[in-house]
Every structure is written in C-alpha cells, then in structure tokens.
SELO-483176 format. One record per atom (N, C-alpha, C, O): residue in one letter; x, y, z. Coordinates in pm, whole numbers, plus 32768, in hexadecimal, padded with zeros to 4 digits. Layout:
N
AXYZ;...
END
This chain:
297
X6BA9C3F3139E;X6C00C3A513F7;X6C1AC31B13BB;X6BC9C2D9137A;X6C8BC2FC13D7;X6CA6C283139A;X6CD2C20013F8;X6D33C1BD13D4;X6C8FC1E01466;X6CB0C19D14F5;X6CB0C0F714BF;X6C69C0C81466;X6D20C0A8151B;X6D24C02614ED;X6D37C01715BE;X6D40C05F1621;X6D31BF871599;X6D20BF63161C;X6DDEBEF11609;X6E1CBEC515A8;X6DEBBEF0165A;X6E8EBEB61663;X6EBCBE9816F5;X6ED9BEE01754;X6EB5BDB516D6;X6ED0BD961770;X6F72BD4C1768;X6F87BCE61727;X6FCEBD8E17AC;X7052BD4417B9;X705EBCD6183B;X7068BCEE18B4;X705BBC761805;X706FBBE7185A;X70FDBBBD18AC;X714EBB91185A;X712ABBBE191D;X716ABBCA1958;X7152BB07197D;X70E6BADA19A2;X719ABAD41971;X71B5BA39197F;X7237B9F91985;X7299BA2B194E;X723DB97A19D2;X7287B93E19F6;X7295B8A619B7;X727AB83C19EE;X72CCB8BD192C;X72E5B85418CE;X7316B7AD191E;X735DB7BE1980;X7301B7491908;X735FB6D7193F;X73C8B6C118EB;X73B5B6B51872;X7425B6BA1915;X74C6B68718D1;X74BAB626184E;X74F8B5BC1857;X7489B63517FB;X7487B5D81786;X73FDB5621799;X73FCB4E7178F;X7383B5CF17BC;X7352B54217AD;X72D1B5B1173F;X7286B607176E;X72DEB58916AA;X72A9B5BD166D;X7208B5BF1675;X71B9B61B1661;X71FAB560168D;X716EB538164F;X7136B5A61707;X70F7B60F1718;X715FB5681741;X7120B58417F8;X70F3B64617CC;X7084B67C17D1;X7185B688179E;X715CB71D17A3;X70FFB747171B;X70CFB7B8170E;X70ECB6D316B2;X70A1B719167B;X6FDBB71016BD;X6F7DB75C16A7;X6FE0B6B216F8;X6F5FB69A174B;X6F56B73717A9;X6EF6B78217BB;X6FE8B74017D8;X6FAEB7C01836;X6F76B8601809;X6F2DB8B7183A;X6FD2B848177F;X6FC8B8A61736;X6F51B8C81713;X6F22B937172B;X6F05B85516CA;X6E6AB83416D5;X6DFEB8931725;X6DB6B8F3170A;X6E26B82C17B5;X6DEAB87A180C;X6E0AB8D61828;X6DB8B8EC1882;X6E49B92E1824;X6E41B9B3182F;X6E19BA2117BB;X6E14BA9817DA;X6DFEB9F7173F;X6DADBA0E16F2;X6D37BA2216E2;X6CFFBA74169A;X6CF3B9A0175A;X6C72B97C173A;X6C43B9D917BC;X6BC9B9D217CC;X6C81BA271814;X6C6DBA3F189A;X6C6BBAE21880;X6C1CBB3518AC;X6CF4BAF5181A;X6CDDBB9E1844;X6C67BBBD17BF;X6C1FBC2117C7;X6C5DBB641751;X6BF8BB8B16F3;X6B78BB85173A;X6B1EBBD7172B;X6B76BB231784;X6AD6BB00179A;X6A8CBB6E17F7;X6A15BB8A17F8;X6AF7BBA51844;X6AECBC2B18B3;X6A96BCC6184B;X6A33BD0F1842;X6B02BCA8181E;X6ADBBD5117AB;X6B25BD421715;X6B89BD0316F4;X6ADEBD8116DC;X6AF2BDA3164E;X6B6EBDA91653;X6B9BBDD816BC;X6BCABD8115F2;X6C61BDA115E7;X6CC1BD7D156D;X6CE2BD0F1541;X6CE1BDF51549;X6D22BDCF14C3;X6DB2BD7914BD;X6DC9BD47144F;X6E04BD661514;X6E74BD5E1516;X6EA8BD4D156E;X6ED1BDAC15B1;X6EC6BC9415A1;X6F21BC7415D9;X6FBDBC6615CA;X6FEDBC51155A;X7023BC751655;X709CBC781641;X70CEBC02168E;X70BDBBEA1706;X7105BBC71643;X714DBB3D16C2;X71F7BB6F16B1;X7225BBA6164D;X722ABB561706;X72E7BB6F1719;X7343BB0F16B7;X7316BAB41672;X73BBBB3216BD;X742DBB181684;X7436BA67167C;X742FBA3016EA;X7440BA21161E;X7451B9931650;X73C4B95716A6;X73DAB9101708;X736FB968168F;X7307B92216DB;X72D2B8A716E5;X7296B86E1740;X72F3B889167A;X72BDB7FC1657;X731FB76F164D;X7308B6FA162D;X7397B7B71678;X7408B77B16B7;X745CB7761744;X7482B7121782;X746DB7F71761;X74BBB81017C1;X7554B868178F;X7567B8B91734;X7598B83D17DB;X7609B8A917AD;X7691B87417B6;X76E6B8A01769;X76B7B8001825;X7733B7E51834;X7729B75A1809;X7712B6FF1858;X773EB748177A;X7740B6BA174C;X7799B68F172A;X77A2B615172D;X782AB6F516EA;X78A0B6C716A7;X7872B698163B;X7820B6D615F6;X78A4B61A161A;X788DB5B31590;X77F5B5A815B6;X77A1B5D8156A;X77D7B5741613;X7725B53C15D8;X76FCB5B715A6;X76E0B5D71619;X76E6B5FF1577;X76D2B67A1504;X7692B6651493;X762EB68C1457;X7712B5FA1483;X76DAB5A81406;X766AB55313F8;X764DB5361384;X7637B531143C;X75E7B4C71484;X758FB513145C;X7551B4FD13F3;X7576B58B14B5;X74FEB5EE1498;X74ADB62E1441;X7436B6481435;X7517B6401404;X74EEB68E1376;X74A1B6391322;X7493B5C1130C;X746BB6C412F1;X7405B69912BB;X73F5B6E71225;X7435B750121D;X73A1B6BA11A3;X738EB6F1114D;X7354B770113D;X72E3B767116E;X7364B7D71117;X72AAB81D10F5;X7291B8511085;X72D4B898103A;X7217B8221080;X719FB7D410AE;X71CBB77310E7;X7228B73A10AE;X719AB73B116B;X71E5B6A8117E;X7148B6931214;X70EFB6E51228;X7157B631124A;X710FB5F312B2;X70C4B66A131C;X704EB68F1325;X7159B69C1374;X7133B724139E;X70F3B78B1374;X709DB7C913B2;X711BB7A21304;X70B6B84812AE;X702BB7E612A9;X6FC0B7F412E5;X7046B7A7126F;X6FD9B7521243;X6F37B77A12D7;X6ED1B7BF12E0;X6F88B712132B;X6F22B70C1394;X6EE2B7B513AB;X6E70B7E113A1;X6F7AB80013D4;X6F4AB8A4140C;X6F04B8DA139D;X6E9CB90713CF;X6F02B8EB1340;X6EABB92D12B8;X6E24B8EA12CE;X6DCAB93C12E2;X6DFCB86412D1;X6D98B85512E1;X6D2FB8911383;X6CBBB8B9138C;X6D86B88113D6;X6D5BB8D11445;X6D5CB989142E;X6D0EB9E2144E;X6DC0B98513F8;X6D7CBA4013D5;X6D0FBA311397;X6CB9BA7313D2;X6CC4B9D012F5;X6C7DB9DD12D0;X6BFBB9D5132D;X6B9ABA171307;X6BEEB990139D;X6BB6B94F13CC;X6B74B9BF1436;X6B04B9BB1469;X6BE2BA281448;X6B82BA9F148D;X6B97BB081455;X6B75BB6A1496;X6BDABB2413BC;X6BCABB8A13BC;X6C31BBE413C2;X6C0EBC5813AE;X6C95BBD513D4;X6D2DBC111419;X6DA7BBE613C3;X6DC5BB781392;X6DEDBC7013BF;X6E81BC441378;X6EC5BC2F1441;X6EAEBC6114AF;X6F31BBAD13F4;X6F7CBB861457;X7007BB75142F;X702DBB3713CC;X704FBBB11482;X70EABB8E1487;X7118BB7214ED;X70FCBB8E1561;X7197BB0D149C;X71D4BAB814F3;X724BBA8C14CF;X725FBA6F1459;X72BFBA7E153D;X7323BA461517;X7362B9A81515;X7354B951156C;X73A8B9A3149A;X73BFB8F01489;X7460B8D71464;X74BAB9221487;X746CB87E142B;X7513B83C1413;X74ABB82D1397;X743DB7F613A2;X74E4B86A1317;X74D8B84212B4;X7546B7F31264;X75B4B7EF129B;X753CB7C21209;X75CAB75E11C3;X7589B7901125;X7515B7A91104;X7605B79210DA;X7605B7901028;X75F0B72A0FFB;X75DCB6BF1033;X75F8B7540F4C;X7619B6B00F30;X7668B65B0F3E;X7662B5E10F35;X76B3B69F0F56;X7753B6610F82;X774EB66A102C;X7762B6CF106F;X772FB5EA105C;X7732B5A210D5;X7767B5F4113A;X7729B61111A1;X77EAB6221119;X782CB65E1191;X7858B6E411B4;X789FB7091212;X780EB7391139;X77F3B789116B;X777CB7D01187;X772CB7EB112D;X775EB8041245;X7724B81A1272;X7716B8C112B7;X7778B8F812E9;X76B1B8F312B2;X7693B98812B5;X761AB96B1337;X75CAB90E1340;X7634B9FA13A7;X75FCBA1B140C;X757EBA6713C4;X759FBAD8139E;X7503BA4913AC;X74BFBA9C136F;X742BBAB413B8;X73F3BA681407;X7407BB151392;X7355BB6913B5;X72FDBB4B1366;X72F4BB8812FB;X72BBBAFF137E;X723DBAE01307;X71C1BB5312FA;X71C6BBAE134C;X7179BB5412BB;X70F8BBB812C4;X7085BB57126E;X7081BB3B11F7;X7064BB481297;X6FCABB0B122F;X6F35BB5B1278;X6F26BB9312E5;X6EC9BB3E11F9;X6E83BB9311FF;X6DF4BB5B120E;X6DE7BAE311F6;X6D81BBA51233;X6D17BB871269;X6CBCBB3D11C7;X6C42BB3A11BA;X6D11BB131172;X6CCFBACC111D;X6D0FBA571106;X6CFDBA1F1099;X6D5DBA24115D;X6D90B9CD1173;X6E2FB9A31133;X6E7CB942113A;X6E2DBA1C10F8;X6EB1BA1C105B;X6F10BA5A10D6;X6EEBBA861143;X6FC2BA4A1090;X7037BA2C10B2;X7036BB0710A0;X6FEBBB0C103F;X704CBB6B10B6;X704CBBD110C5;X70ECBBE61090;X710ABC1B1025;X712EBBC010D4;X71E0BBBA10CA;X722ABB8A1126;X71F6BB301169;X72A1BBAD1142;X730FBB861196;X738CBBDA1188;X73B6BC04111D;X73CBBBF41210;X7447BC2811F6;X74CCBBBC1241;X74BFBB501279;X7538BC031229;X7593BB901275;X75E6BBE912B4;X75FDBC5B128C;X761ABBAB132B;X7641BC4B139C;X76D5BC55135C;X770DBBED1339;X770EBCC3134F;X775DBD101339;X77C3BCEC1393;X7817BC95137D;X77BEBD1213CD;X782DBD2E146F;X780EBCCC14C5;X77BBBCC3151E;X7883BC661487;X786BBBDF150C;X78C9BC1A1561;X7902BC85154B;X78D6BBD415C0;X78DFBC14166A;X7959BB7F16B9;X7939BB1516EE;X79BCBBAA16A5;X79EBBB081704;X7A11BAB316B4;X7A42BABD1643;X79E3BA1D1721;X79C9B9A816A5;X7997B9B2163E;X79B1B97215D8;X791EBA2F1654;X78C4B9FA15B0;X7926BA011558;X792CB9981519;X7987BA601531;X79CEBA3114A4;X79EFB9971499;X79B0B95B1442;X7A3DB95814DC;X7A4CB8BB14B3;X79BFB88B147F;X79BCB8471419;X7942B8AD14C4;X78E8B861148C;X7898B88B1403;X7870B83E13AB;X788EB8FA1407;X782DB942139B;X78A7B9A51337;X7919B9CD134C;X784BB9B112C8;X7890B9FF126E;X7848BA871289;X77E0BA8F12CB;X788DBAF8124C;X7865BB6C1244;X77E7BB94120D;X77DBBB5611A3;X7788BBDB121F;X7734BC1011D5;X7771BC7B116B;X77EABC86117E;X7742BCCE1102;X777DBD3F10B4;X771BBDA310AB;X772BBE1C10B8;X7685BD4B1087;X7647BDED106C;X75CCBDFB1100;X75C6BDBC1169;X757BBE6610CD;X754ABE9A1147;X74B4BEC110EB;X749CBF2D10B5;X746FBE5F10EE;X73EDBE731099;X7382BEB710FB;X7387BEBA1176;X7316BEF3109C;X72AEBF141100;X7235BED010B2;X7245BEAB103E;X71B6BEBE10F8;X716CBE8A10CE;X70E6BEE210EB;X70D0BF1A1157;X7084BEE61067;X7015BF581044;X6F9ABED6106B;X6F6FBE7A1024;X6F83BEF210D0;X6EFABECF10F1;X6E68BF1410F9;X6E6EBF8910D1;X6DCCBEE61129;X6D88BEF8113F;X6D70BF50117B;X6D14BF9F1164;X6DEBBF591208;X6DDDBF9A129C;X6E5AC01D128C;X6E75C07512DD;X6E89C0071221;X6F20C06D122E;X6F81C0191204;X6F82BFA811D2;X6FE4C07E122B;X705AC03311B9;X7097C032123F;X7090C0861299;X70EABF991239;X7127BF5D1299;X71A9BF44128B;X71C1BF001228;X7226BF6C12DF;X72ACBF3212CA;X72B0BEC2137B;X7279BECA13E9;X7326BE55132B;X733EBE221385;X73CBBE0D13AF;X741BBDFF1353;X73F1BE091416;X7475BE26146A;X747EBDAD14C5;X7413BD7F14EC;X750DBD6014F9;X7505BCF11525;X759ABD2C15A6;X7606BD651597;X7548BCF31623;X75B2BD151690;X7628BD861676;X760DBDFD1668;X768EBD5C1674;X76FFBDCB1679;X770DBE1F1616;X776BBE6C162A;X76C7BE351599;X7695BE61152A;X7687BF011593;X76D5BF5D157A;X764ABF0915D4;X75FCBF571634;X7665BFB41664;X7648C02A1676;X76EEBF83167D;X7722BFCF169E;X779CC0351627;X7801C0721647;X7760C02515A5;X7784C0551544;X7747C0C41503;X771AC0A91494;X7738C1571533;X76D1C1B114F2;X76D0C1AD1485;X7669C1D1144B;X7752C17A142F;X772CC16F1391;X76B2C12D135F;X766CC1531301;X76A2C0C513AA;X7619C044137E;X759FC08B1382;X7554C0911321;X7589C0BD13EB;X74E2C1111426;X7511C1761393;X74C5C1811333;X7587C1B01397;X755EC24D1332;X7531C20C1277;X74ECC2261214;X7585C1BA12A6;X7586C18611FD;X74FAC12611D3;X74DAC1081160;X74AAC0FA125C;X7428C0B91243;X73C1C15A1227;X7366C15E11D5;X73E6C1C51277;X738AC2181281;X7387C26F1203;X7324C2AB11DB;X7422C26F11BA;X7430C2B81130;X73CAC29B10DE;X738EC2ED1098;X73ACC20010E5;X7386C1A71084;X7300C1A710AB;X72C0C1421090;X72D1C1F310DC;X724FC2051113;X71F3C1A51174;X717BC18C116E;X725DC17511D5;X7211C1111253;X71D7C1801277;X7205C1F21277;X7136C14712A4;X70F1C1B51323;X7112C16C13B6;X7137C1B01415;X7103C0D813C1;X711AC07C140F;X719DC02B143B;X71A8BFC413F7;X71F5C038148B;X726EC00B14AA;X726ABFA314FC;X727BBFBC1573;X7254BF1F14D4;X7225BE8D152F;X72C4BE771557;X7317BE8614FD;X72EBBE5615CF;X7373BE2615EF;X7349BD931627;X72E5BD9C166E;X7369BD3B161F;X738FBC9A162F;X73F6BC8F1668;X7457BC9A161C;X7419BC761701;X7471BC83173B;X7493BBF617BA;X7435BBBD17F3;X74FFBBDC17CC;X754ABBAD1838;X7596BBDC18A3;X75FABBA618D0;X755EBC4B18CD;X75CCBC9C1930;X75F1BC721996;X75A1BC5619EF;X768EBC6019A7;X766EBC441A50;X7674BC9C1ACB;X76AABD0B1ACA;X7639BC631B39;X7644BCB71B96;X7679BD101BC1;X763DBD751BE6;X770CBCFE1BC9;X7772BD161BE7;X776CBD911BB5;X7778BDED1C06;X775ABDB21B27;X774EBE2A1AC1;X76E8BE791AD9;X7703BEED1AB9;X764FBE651B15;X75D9BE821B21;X75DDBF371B02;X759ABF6F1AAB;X7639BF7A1B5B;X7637BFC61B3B;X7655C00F1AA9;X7600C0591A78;X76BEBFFA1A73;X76BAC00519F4;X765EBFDC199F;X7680C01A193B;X75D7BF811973;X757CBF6F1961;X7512C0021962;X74E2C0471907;X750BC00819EA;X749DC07F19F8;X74BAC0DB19AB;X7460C1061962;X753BC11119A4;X7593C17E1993;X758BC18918D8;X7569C1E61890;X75BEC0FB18B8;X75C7C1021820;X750BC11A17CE;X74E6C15A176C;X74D1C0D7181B;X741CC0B717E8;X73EDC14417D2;X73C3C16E1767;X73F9C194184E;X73BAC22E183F;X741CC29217E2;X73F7C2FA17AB;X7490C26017DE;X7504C2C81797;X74F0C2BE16FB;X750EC31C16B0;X74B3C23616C9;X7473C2201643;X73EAC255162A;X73B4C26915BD;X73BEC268169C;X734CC28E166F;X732FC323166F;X72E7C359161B;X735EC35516BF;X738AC3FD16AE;X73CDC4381657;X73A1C4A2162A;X7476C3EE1616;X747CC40E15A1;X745DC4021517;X749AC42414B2;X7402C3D21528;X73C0C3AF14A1;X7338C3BB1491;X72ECC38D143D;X7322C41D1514;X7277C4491530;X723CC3B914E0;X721CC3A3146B;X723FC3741544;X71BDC2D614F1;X71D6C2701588;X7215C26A15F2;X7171C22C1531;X713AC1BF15A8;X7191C16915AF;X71D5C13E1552;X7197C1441631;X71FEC0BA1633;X71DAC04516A4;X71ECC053171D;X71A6BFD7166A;X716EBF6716B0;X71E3BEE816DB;X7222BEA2168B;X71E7BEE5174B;X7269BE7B1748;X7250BE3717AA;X7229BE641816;X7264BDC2178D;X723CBD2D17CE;X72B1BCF91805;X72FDBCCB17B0;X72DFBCF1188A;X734CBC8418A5;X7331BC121901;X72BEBC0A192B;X738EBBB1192B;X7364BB3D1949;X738EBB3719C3;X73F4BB7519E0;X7356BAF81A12;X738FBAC41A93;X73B3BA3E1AD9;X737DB9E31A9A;X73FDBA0B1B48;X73F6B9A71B5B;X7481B9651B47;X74CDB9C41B36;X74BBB9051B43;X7568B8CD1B6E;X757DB8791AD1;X751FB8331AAF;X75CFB87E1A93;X75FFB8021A2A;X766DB7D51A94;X7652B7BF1B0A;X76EBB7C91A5B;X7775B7491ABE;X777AB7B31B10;X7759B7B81B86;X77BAB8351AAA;X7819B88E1B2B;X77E5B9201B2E;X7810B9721B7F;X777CB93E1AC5;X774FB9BF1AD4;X76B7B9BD1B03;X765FB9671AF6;X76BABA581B4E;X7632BA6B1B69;X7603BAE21B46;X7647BB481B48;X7590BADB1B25;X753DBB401A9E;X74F0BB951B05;X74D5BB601B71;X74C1BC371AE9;X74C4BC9A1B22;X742BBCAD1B0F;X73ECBCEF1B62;X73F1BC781AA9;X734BBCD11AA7;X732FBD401A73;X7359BD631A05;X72C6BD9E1AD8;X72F1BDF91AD6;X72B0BE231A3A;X72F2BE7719FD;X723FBDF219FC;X7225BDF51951;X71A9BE6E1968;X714EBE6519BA;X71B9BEBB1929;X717EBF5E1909;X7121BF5D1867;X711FBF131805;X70D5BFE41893;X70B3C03417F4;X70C9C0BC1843;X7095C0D718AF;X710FC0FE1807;X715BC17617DC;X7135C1E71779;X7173C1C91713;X70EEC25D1761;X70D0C2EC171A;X7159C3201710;X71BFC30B1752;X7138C3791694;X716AC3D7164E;X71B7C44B16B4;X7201C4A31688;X7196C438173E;X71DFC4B51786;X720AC46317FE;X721DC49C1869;X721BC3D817F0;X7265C3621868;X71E4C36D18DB;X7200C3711953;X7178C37018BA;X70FDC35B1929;X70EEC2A3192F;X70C0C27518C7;X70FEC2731960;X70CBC1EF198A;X706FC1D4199C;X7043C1DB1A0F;X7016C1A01923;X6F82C18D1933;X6F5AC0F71984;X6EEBC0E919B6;X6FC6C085198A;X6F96C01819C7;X7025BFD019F8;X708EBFEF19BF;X7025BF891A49;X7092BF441A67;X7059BEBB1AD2;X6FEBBECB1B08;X709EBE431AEC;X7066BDF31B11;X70D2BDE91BA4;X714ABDCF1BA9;X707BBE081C07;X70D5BE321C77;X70FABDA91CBF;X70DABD341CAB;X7150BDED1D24;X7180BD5A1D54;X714EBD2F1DBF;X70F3BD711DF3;X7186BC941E0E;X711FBC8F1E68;X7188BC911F02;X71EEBC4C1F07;X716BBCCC1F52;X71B2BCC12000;X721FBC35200B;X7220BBE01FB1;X725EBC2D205F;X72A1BBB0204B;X7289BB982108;X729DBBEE215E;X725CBB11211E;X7248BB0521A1;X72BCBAEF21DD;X72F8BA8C21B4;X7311BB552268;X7393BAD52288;X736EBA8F22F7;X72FCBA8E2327;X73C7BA59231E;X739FB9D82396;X73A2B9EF23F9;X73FDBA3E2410;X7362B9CE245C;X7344B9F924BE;X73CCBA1B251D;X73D9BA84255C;X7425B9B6251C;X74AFB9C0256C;X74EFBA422542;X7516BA8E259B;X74FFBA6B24AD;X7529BAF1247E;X74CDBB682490;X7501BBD5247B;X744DBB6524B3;X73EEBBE324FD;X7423BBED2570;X743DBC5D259C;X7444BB5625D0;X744FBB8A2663;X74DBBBD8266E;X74D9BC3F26B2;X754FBBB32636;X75EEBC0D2641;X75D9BC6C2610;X7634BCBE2621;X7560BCA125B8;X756DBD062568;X7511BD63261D;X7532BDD12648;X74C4BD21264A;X746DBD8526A8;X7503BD792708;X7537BDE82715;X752BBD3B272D;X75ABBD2627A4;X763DBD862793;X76AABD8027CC;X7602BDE7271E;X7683BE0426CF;X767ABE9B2754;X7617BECB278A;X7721BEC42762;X76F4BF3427B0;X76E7BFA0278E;X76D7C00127D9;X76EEBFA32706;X76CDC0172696;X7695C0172620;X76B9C03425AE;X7616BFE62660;X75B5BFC525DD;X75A5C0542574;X759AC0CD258C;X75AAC00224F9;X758BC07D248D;X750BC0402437;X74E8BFD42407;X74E0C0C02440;X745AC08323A1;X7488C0712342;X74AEC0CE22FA;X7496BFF72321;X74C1BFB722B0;X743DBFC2220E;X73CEBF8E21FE;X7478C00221CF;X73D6BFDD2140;X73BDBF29214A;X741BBED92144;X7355BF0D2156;X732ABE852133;X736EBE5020A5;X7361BE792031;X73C0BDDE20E2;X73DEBD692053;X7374BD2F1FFC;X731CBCE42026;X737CBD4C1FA2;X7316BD251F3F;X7385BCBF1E99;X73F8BCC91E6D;X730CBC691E74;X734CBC581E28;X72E7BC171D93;X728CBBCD1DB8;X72EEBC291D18;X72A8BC391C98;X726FBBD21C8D;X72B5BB6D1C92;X71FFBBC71C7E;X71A7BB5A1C5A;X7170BB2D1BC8;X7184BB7C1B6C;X713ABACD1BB0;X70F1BAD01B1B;X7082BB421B3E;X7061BB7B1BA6;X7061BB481ACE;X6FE1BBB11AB4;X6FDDBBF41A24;X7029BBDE19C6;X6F85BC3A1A29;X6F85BC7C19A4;X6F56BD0019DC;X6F1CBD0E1A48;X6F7EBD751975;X6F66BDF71964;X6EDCBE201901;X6EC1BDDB189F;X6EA8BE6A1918;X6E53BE82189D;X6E21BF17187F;X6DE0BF3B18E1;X6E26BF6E182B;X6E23BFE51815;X6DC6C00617A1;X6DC2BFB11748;X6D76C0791791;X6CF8C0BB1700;X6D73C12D171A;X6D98C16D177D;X6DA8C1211671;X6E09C1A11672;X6DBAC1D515D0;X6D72C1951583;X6DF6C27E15C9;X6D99C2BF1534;X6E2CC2BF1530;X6E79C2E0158A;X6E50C2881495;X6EA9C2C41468;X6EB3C33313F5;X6F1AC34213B2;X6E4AC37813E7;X6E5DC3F713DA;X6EACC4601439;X6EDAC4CC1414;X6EB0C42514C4;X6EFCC483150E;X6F94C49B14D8;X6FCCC50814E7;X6FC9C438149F;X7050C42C1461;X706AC4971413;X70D6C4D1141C;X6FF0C4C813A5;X7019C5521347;X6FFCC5CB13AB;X703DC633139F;X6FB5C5C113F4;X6F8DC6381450;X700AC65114A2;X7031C6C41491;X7053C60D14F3;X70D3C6011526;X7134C64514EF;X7173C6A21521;X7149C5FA144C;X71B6C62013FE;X7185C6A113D2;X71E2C6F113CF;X7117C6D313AF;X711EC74B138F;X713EC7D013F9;X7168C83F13DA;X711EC7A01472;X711FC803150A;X71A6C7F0151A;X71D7C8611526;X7209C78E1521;X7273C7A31539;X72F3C7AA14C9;X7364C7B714F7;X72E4C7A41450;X7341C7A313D4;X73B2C73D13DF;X740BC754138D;X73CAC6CD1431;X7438C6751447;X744BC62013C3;X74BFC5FD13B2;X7419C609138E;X743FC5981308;X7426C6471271;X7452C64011FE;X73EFC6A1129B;X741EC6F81220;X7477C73C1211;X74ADC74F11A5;X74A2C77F129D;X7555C7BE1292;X75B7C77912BE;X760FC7A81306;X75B2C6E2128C;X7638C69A128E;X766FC6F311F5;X7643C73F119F;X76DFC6B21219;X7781C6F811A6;X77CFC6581184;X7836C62811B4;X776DC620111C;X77BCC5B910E1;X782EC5AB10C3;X7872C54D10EC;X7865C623105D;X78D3C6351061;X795EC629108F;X79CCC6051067;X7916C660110C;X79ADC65F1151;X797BC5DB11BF;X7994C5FA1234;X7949C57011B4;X793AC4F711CE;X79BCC48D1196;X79D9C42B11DA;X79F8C4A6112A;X7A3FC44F10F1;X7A9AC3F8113F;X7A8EC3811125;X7AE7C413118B;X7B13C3BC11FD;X7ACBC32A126F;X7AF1C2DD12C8;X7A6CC3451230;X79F2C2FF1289;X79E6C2441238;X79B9C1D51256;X7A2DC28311CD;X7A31C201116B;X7AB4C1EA1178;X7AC2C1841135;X7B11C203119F;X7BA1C1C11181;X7BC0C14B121E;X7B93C1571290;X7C1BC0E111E7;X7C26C0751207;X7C9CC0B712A8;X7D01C0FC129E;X7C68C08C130E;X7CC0C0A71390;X7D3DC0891381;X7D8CC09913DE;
END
C-alpha cells in the first residue's frame, strides 16, 4: 500500500493584505500538522492575495523564490509536509504577471510551479497565459497541479494523468453561484482518469464575488473521502415568525452556507492501478481518432 495523508484548506484570503494571509496560512499548517501525520497540504487559488485586485496585481507579485515561498517552505520544513499554494507571481520583466500554484517540499526546497492556463474573465487583462502542464515526482507520488477554471477543461486532468500524475491538486476560486459545476467537474476528473483528486477552494466575499467552498479529496471511482461541510445559517427571528404565519408552510432544506475549514483524508494510491486495471478507461482510449481535440475552435 502506498497511503499519504492529504489536507485541502478551505480559507478566506483578505483582499490584498499579503503579509495578514500568509500568518493564516501558517496557522493552519501548524494546526492540521500538529493534529496528525500529514503529507500534504492544499491552500486555494490566489491565497496569499485575494482575487479582485485589477492593477494592484502588480503590487502583489511576487518573485519565486521570493518572501512568500520563502516563509511557506520553511514552514513545510518545519513539519514535515509538501505544501501548495497559490500566489501572483511576476518575471523578470516587471509586468508581466502569471496566476500560479506553488509546491515546495518537506525539505524546505522550491519543488516547482505551474502558471494557470485558462484565465477566466478579467484574469486575461491581468495575467499572462500559462503553456505547459508539468508534473512533479515526489516522495509521496507524482503530483500535477491545476488552477480554478483549468478544472473545467478535461484536457488538463487527461494530459497531467498521461504524464503520469497519481495526484490531481486543484487551487481554486469558485464562485458560488457555479457551486454546482464544481462538484460536478471535481468527481468527473477523477473518474475519468481513475486517480485522486484533491481540491481546495476558497470562501468568503472580495468587491463583487462570492466564493463557494465546498473543498474535497476525491478516489479513482468519484467516492468522496473528505469534504469540509458547511455550517446552518441562522435567520432572524422576524423571518421564522412569517415563515410559521405562512398558510402553507413547506419544509424548506435548511440554508447553510461554507465556512473556513479544512478537509483531511489517508488515501492508498495504489488503488489508482487497481481501478484502471478493473475498469480499462485510460487503456481502450483510440488516440487516433482524437485528432480534432487539438484544433483551434
């Protein structure tokens, strides 16, 4: 058996105040390590920034290696744990800036980075494109990383899994609004590509959007091994009493709504070859007649 332990952090970044979320980041490091053994934390899309900055972007960014990796590497070293996380990275050239996933490793060293692919919205004005789609050979398994709307691209998950990801970390910003599509896309990657898929999203308000939660670990046959549930939402007392006064009361499901928290899951990823061999989904594909799959819309 080959079992790793894997906690996805579900948090509520502050709007550009760098230094504040990397403290939280911290603590939640020091909280889910100190609990249980754990190879591998996940923090969300933009964390150490926020998300609706426009120009201050620039502001943000950061080198890497730079201040941020800096601090989080030493805190992975510090228990033990590869950690990823998302930042505003910048080049050498000042202005241009990439949405990217960091990974560093429980020896305190820089692991890699990817830069998301598929900006979403505004992000094009702010960030440049990512191009490639690296995976990274660790200790614990071989890890790909995927950034928000990335997610909703089966090319990304298939082309990390070609390349031999066992682990599919998503870094995400979803919003609410979408929630469902979230659920929908997380298990649909992870079923077709019989493999694990750990995905972290964020919660909580920037100016005008609000973020969905909702952050999972996901098996080889869409079983949901952990998720960080949400919490009841109290309403006010004046809206209980019209609701009892109503002359056709219905049971309504309780309003609930996503909180911080974290997920945490012991997954074998040996189950991944056991999967793929019981069900043949990644051996009787027909590359071939794939060719369309690459041409420009």
């Amino acid at each position: 058996m080959r079992e790793i332990t894997v906690a996805t952090v579900q948090m509520k970044p502050a709007l550009g105040e760098v230094e504040d979320n990397l403290v939280k980041m911290s603590e939640f490091v020091s909280k889910i390590a100190s609990q249980q053994k754990v190879d591998l934390i996940i923090f969300p899309e933009l964390a150490t920034s926020g998300t609706e900055l426009g120009v201050r972007f620039t502001e943000m960014a950061q080198r890497v290696p730079g201040p941020s990796v800096n601090l989080l590497a030493q805190r992975a070293a510090d228990f033990g744990v590869y950690i990823a996380f998302g930042m505003v990275m910048k080049e050498r050239v000042e202005s241009i800036l990439y949405n990217t996933a960091v990974l560093v490793g429980p020896d305190g060293e820089l692991v890699g980075t990817y830069n998301k692919m598929h900006l979403h919205g505004e992000e094009r004005m702010a960030f440049r494109e990512g191009f490639r789609l690296p995976v990274f050979e660790t200790d614990i398994g071989v890890i790909g990383l995927m950034i928000g709307w990335d997610l909703a691209f089966p090319e990304v998950a298939r082309s990390l899994t070609l390349d031999g990801a066992e682990l599919l970390c998503v870094l995400a910003n979803w919003e609410a609004s979408a929630i469902d599509e979230w659920r929908t896309y997380v298990k649909a990657r992870a079923y077709e590509n019989a493999t694990f898929v750990a995905a972290a999203n964020r919660v909580g308000e920037d100016v005008t959007l609000t973020f969905g939660g909702e952050s999972m670990i996901v098996g080889p046959r869409g079983k949901i091994h952990a998720t960080v549930p949400n919490e009841p939402v109290e309403k006010p007392a004046a809206e209980k009493a019209d609701e009892q006064d109503a002359e056709k009361p219905e049971k309504a499901e309780p309003e609930e709504k996503p909180r911080e928290g974290y997920a945490v899951a012991r997954i074998d990823l040996d189950e991944i070859r056991r999967q793929r061999e019981e069900n043949q989904t990644l051996q009787t594909r027909q590359p071939a007649a794939y060719r369309t799959l690459v041409k420009k819309y």
